[in-house]
PQR file of N, CA, C, O and H, with PARSE charges and radii, in Angstrom:
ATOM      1  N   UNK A   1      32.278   2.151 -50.329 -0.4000 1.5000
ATOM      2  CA  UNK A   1      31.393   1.069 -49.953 -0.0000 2.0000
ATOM      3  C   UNK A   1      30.007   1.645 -49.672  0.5500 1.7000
ATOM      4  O   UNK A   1      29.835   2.791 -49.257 -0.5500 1.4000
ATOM      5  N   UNK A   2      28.925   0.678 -49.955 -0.4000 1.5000
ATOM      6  CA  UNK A   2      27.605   1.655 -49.648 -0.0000 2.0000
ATOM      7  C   UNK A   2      27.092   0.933 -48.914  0.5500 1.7000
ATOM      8  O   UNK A   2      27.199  -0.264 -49.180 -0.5500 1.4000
ATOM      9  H   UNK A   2      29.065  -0.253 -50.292  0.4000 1.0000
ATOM     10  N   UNK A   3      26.397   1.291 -47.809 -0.4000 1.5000
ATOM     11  CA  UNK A   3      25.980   0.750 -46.802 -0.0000 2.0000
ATOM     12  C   UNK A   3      24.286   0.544 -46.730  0.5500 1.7000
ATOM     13  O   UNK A   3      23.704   1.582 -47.046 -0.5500 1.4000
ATOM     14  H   UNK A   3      26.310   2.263 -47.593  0.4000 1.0000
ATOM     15  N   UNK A   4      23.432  -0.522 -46.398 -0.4000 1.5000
ATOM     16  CA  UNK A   4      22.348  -0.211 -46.823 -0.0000 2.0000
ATOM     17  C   UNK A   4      21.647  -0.256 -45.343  0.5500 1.7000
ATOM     18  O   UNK A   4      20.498  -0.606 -45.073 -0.5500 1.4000
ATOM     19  H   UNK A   4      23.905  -1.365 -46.141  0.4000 1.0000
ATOM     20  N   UNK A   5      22.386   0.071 -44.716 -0.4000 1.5000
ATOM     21  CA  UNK A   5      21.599  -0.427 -42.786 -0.0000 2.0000
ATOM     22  C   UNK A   5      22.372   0.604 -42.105  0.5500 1.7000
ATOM     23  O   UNK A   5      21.573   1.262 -41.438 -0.5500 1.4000
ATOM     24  H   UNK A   5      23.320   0.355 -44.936  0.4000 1.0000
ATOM     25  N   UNK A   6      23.420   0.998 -41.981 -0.4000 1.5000
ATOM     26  CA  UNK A   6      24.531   1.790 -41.339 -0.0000 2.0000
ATOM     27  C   UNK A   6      24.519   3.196 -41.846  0.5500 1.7000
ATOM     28  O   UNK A   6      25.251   3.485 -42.792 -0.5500 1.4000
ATOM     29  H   UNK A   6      24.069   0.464 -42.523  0.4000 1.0000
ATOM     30  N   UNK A   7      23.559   4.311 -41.160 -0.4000 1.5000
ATOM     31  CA  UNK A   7      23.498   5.548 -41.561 -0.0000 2.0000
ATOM     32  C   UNK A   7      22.056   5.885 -42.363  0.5500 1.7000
ATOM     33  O   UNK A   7      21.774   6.956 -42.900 -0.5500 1.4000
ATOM     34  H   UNK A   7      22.964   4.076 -40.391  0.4000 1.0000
ATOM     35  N   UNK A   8      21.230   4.688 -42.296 -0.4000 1.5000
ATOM     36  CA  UNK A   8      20.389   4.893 -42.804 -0.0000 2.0000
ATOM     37  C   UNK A   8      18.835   5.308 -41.534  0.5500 1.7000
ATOM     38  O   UNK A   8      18.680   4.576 -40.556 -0.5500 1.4000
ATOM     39  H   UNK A   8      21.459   3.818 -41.859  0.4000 1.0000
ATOM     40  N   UNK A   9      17.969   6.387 -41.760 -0.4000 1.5000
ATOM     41  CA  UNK A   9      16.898   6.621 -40.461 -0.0000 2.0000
ATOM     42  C   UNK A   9      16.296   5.371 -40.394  0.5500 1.7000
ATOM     43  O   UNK A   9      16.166   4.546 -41.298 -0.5500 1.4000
ATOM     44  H   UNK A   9      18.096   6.982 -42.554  0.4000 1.0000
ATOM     45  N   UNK A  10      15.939   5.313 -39.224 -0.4000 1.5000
ATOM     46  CA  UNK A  10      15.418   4.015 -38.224 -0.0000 2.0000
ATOM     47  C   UNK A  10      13.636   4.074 -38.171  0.5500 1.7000
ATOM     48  O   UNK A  10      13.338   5.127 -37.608 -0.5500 1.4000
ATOM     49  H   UNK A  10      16.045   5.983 -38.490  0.4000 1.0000
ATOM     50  N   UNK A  11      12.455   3.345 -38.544 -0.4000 1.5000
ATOM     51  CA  UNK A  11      11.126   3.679 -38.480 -0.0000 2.0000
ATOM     52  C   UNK A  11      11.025   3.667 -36.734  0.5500 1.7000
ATOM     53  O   UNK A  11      11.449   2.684 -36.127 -0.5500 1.4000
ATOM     54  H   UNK A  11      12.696   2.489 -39.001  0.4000 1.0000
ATOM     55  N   UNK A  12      10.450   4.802 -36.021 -0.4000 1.5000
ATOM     56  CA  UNK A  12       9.966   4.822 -34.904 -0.0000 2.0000
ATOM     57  C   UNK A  12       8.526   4.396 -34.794  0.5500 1.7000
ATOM     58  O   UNK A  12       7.583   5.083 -35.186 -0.5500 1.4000
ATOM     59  H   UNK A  12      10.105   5.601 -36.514  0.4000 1.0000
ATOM     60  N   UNK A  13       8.393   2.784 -34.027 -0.4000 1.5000
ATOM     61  CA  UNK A  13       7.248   2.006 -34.181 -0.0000 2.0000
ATOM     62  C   UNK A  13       6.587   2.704 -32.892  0.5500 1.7000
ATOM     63  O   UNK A  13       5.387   2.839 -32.652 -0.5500 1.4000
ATOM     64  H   UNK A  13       9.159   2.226 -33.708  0.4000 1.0000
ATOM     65  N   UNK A  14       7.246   2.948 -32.436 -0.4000 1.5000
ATOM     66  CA  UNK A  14       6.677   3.552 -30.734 -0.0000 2.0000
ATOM     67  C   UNK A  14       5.785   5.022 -30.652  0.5500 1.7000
ATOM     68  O   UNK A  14       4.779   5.355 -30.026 -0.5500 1.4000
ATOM     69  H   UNK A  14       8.220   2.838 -32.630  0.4000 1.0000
ATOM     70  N   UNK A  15       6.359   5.460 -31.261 -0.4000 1.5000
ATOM     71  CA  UNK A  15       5.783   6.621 -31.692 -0.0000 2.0000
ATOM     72  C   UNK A  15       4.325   7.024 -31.170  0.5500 1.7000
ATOM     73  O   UNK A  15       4.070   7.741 -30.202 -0.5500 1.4000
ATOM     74  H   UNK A  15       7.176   5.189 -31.770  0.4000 1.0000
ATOM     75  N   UNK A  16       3.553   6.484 -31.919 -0.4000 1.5000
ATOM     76  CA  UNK A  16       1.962   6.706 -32.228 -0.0000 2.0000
ATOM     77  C   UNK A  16       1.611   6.344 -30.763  0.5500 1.7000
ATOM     78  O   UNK A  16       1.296   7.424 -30.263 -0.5500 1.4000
ATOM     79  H   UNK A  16       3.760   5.902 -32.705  0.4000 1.0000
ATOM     80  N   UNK A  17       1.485   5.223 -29.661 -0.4000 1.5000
ATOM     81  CA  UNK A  17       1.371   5.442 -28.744 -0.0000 2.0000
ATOM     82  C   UNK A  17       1.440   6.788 -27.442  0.5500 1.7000
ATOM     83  O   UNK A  17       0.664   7.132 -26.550 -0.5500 1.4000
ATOM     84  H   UNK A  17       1.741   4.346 -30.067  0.4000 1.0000
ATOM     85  N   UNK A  18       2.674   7.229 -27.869 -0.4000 1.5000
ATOM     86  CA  UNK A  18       3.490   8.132 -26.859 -0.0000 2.0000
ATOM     87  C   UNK A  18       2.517   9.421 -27.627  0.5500 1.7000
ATOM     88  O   UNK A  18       1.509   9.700 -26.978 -0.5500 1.4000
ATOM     89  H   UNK A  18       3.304   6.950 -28.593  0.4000 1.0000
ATOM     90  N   UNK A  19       2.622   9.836 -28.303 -0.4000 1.5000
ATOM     91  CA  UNK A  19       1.728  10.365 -28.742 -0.0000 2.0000
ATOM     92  C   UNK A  19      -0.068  10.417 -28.679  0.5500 1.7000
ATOM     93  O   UNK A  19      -0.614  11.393 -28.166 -0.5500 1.4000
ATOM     94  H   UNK A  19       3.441   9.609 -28.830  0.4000 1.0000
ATOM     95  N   UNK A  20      -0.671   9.566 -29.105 -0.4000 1.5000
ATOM     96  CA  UNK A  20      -1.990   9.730 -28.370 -0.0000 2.0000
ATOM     97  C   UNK A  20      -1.982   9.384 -26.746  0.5500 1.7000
ATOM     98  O   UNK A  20      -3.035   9.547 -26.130 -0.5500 1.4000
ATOM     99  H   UNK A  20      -0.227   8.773 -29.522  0.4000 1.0000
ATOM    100  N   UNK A  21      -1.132   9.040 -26.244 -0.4000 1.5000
ATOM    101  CA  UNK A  21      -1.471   8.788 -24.832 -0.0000 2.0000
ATOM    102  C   UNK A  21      -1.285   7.159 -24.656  0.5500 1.7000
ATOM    103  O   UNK A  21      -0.731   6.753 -23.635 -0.5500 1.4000
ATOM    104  H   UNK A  21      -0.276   8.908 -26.744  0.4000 1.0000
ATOM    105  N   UNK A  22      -1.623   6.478 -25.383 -0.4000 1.5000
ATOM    106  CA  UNK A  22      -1.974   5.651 -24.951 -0.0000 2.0000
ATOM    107  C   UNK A  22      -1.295   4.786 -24.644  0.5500 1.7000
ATOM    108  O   UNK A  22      -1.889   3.766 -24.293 -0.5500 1.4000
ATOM    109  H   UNK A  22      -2.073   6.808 -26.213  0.4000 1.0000
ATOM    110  N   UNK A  23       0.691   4.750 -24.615 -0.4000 1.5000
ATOM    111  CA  UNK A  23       1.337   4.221 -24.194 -0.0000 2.0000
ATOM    112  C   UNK A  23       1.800   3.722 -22.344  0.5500 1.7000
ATOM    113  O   UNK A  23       1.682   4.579 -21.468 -0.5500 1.4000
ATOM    114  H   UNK A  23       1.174   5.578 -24.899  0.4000 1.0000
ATOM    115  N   UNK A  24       2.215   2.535 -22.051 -0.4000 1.5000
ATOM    116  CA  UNK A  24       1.965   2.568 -20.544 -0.0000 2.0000
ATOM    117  C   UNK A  24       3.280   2.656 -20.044  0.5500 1.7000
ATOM    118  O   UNK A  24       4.168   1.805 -20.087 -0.5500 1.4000
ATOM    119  H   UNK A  24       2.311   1.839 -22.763  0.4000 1.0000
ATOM    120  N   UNK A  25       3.289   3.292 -19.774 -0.4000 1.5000
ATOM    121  CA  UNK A  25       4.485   3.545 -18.742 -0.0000 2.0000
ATOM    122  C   UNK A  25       4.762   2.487 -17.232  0.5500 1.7000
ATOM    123  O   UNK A  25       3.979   1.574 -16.969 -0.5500 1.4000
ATOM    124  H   UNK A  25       2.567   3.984 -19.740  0.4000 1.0000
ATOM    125  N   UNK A  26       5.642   2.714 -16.598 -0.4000 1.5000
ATOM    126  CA  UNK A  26       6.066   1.851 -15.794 -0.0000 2.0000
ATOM    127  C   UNK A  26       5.297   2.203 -14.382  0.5500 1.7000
ATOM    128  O   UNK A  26       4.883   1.321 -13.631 -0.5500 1.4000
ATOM    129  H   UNK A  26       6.278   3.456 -16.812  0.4000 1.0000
ATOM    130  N   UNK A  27       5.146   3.795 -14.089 -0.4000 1.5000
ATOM    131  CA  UNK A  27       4.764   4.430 -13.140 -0.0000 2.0000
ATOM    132  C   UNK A  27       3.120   4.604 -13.477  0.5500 1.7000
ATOM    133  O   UNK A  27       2.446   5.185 -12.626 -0.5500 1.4000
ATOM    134  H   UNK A  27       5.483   4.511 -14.700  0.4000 1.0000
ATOM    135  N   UNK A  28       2.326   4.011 -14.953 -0.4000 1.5000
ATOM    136  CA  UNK A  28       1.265   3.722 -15.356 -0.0000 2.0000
ATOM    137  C   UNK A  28       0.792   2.520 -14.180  0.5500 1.7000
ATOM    138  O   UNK A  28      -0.153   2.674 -13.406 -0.5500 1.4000
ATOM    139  H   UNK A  28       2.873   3.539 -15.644  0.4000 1.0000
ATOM    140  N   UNK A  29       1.608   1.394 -14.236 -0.4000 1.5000
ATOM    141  CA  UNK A  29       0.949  -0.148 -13.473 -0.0000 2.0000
ATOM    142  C   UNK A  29       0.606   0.257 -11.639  0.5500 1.7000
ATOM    143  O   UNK A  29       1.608   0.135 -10.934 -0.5500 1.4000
ATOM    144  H   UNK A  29       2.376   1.269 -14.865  0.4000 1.0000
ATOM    145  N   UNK A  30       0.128   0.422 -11.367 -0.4000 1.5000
ATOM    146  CA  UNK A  30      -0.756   0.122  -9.863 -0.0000 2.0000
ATOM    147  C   UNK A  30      -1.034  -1.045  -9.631  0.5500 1.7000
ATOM    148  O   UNK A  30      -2.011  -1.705  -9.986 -0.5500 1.4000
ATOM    149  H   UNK A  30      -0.685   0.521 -11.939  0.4000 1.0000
ATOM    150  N   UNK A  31      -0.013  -1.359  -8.918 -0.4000 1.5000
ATOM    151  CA  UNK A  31      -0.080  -2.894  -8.696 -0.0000 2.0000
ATOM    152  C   UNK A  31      -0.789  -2.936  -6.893  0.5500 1.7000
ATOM    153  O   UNK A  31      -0.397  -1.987  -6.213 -0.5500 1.4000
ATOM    154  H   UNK A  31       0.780  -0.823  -8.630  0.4000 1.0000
ATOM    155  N   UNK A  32      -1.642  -3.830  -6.246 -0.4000 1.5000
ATOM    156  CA  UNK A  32      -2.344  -3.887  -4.846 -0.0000 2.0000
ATOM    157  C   UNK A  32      -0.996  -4.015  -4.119  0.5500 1.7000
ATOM    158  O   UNK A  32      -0.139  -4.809  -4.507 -0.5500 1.4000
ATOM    159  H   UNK A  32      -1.960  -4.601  -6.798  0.4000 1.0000
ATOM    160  N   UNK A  33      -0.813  -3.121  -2.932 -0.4000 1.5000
ATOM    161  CA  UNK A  33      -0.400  -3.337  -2.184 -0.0000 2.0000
ATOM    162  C   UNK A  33       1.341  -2.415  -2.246  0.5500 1.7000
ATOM    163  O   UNK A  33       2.267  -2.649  -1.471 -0.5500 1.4000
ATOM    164  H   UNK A  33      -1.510  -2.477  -2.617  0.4000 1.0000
ATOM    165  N   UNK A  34       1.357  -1.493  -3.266 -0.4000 1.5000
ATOM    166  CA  UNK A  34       2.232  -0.690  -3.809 -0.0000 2.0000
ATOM    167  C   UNK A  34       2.407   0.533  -2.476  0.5500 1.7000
ATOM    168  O   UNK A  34       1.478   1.262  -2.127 -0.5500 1.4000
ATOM    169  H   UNK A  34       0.604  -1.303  -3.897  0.4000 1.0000
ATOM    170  N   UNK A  35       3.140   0.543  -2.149 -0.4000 1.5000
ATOM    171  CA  UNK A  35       3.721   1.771  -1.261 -0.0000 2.0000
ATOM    172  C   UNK A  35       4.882   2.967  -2.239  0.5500 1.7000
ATOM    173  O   UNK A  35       5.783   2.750  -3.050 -0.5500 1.4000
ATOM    174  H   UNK A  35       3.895  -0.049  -2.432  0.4000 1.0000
ATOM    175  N   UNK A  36       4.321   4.175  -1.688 -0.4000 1.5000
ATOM    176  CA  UNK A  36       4.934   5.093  -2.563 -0.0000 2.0000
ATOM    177  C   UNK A  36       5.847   5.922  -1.615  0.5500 1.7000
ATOM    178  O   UNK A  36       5.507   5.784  -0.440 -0.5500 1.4000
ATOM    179  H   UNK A  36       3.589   4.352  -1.030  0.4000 1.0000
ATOM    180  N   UNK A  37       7.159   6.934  -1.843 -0.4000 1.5000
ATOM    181  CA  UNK A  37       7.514   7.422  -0.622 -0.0000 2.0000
ATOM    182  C   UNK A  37       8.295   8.630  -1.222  0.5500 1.7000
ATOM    183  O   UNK A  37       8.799   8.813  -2.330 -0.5500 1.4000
ATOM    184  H   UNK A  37       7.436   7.046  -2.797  0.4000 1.0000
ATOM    185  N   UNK A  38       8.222   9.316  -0.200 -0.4000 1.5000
ATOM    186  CA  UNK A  38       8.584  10.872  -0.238 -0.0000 2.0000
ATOM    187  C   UNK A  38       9.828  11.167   0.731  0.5500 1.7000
ATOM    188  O   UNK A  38       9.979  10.690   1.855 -0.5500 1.4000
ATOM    189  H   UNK A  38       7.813   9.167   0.700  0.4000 1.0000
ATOM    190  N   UNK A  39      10.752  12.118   0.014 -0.4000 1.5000
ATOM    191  CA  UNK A  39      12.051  11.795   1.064 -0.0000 2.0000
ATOM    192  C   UNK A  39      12.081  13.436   0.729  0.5500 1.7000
ATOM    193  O   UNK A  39      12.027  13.958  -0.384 -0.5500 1.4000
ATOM    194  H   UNK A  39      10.629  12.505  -0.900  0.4000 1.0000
ATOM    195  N   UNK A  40      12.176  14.045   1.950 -0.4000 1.5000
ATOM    196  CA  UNK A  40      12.606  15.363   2.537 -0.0000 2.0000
ATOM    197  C   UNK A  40      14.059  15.250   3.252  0.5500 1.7000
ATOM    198  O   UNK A  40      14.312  14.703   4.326 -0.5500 1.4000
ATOM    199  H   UNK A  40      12.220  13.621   2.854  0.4000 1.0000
ATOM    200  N   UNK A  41      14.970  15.933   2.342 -0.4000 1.5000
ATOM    201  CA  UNK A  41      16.134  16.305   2.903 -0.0000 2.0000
ATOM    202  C   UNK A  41      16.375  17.751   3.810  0.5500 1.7000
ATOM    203  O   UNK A  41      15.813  18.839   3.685 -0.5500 1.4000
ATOM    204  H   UNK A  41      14.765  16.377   1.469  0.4000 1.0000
ATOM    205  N   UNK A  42      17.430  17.316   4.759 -0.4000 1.5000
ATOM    206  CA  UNK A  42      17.557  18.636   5.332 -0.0000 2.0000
ATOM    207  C   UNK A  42      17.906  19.681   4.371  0.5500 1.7000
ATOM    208  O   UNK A  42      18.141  19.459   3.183 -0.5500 1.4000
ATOM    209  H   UNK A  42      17.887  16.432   4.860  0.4000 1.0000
ATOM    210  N   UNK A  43      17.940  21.235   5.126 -0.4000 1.5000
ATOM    211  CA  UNK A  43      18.021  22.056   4.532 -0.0000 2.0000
ATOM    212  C   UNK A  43      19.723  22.664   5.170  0.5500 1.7000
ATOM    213  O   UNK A  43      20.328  23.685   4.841 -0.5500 1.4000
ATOM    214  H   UNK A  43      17.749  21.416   6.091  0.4000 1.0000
ATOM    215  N   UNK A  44      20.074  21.712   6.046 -0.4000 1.5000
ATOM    216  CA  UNK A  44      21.366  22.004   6.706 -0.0000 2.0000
ATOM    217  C   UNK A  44      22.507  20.857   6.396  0.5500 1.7000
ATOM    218  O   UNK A  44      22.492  19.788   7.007 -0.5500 1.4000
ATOM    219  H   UNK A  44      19.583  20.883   6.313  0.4000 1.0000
ATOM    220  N   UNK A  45      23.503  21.165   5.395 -0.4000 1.5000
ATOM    221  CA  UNK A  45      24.127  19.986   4.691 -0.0000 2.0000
ATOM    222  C   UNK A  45      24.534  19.133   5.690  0.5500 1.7000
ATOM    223  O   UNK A  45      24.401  17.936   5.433 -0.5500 1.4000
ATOM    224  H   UNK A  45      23.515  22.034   4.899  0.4000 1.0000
ATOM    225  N   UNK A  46      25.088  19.488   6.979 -0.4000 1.5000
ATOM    226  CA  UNK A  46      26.044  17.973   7.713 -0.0000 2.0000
ATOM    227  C   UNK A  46      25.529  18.664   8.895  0.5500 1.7000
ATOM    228  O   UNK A  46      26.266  18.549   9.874 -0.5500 1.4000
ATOM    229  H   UNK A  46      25.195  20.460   7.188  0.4000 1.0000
ATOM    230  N   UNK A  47      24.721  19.184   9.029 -0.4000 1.5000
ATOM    231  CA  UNK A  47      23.476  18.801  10.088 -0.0000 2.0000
ATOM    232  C   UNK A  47      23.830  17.133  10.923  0.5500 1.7000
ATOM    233  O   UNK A  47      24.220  16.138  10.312 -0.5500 1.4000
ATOM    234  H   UNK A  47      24.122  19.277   8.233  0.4000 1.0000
ATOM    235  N   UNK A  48      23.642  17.185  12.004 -0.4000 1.5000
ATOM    236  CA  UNK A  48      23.370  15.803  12.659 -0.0000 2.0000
ATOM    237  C   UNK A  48      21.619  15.535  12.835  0.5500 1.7000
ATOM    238  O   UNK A  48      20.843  16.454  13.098 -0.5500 1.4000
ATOM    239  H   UNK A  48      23.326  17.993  12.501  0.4000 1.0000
ATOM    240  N   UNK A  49      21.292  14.430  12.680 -0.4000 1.5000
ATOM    241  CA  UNK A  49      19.430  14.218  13.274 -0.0000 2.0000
ATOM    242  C   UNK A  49      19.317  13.586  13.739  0.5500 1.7000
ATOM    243  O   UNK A  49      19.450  12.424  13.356 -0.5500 1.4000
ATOM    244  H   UNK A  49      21.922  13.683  12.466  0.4000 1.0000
ATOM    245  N   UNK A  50      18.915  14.022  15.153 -0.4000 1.5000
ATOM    246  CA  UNK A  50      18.816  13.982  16.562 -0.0000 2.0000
ATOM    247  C   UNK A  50      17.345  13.002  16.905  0.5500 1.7000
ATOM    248  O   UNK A  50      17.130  12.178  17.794 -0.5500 1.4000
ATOM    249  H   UNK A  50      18.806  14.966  15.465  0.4000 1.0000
ATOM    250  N   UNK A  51      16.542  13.475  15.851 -0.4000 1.5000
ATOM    251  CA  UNK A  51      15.342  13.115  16.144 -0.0000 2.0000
ATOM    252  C   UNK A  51      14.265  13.474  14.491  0.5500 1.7000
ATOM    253  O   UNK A  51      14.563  14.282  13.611 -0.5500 1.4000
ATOM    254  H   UNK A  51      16.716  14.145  15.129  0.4000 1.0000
ATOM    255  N   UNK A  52      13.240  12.723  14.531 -0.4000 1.5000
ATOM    256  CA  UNK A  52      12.376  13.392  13.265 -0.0000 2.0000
ATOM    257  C   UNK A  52      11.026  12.926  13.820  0.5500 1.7000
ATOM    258  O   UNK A  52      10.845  11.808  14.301 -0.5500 1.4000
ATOM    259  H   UNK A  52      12.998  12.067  15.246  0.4000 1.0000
ATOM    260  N   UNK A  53       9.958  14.022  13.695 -0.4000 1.5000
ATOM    261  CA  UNK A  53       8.750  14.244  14.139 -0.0000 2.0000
ATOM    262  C   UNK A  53       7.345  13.586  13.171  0.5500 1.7000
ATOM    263  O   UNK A  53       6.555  14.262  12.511 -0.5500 1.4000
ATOM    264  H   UNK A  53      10.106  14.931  13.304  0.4000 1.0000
ATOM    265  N   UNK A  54       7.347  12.375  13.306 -0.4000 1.5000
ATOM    266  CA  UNK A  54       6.861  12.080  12.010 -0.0000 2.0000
ATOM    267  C   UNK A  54       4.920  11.920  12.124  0.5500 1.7000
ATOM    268  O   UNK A  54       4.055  11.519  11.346 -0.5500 1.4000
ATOM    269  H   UNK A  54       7.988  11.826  13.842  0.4000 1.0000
ATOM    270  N   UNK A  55       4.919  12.588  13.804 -0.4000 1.5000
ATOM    271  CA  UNK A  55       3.313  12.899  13.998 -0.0000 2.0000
ATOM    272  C   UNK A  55       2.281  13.330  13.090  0.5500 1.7000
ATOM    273  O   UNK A  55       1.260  12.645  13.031 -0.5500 1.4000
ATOM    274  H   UNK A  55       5.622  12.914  14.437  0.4000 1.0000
ATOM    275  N   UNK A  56       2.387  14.326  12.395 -0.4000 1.5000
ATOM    276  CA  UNK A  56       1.793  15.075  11.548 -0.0000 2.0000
ATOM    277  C   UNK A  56       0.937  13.919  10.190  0.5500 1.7000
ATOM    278  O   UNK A  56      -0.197  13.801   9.726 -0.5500 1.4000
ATOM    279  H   UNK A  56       3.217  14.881  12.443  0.4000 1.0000
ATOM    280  N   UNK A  57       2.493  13.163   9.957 -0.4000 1.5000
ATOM    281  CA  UNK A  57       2.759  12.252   8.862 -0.0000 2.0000
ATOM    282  C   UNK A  57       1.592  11.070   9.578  0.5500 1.7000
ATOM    283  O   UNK A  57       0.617  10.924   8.841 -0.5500 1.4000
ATOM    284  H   UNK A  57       3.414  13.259  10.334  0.4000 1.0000
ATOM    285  N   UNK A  58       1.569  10.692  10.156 -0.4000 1.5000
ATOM    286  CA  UNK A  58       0.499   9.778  10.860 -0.0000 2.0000
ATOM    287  C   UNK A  58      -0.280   9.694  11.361  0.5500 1.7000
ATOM    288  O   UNK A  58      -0.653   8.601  11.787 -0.5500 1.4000
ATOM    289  H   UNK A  58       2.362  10.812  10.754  0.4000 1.0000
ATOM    290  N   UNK A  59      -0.932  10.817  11.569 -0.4000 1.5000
ATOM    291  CA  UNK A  59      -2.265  11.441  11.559 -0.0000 2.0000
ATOM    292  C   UNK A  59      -2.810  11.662  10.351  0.5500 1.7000
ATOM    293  O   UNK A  59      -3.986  11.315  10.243 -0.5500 1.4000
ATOM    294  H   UNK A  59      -0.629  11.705  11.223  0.4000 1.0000
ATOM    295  N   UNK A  60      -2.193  12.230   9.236 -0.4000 1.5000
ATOM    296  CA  UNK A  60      -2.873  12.601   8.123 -0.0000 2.0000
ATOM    297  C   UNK A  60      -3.076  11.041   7.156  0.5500 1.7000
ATOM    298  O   UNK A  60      -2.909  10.811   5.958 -0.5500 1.4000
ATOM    299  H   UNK A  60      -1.238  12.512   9.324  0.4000 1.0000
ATOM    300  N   UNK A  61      -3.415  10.354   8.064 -0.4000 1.5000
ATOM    301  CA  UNK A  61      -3.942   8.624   7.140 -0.0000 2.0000
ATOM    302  C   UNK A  61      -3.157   8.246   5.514  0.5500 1.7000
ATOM    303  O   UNK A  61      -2.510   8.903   4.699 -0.5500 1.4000
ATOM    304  H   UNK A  61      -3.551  10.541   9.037  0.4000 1.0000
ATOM    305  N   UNK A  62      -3.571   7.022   5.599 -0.4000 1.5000
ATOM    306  CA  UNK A  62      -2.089   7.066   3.972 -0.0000 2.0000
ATOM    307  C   UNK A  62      -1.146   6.472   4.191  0.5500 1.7000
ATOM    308  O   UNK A  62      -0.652   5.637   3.433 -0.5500 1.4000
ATOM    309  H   UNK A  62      -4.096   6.489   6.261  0.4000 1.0000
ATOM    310  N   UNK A  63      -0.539   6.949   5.758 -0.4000 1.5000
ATOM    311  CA  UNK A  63       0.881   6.723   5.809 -0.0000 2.0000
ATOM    312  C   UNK A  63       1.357   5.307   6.288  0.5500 1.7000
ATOM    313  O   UNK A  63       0.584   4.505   6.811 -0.5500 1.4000
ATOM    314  H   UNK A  63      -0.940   7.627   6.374  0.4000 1.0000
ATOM    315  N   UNK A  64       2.765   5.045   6.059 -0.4000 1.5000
ATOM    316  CA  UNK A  64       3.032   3.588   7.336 -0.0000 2.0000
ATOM    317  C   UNK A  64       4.365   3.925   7.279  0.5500 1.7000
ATOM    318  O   UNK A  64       4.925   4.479   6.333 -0.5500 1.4000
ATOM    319  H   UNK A  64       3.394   5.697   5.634  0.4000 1.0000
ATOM    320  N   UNK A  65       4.894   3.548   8.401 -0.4000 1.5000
ATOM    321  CA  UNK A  65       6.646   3.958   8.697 -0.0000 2.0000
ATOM    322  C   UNK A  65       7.098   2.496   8.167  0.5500 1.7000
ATOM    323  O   UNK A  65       6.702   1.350   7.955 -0.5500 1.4000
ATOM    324  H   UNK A  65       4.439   3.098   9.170  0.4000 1.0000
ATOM    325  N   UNK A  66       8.649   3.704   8.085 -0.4000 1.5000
ATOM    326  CA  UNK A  66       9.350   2.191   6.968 -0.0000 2.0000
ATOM    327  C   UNK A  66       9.751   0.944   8.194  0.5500 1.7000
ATOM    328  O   UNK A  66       9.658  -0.261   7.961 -0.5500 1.4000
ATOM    329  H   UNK A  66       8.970   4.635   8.258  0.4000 1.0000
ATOM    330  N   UNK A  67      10.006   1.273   8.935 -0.4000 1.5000
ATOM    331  CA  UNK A  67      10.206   0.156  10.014 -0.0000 2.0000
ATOM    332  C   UNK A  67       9.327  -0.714  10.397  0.5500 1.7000
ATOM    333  O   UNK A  67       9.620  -1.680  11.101 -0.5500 1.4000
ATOM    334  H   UNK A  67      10.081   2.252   9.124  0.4000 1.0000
ATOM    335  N   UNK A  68       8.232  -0.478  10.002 -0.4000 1.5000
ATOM    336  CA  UNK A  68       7.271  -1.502  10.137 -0.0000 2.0000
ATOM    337  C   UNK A  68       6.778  -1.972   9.097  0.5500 1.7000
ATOM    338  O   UNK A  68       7.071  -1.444   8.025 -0.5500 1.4000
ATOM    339  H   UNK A  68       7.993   0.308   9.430  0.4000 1.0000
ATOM    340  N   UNK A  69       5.864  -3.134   9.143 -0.4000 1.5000
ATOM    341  CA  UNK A  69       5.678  -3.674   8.087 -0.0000 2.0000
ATOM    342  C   UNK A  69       4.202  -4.323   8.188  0.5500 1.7000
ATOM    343  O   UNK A  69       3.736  -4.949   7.237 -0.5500 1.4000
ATOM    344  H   UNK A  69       5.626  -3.563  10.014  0.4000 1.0000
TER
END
């Protein structure tokens, strides 16, 4: 049987974008009002946390804790 779709290469329309750049990505859109976040794991697997010092983090401007809103 000869197949004229099944085994045959596929045209990559996407291509030429991804290539010059000029394709947008998802992490491209900056939408107002977008919060971004950074997660530091311990370095001690089953560690208990007692407490976390998040001074530093809120002084250096930028920031907002997740508990608030």
């Amino acid at each position: 049987m000869d197949y004229h779709v099944i085994g045959q290469p596929v045209a990559r329309t996407d291509n030429a974008g991804k290539v010059t750049g000029e394709a947008r990505y998802t992490a491209d859109v900056l939408l107002p009002g977008t919060l971004w976040a950074k997660t530091l794991r311990s370095p001690y697997s089953h560690a208990r946390i007692i407490r976390i010092d998040t001074s530093r983090a809120e002084k250096a401007g930028g920031t907002r804790r997740a508990d608030r809103q």
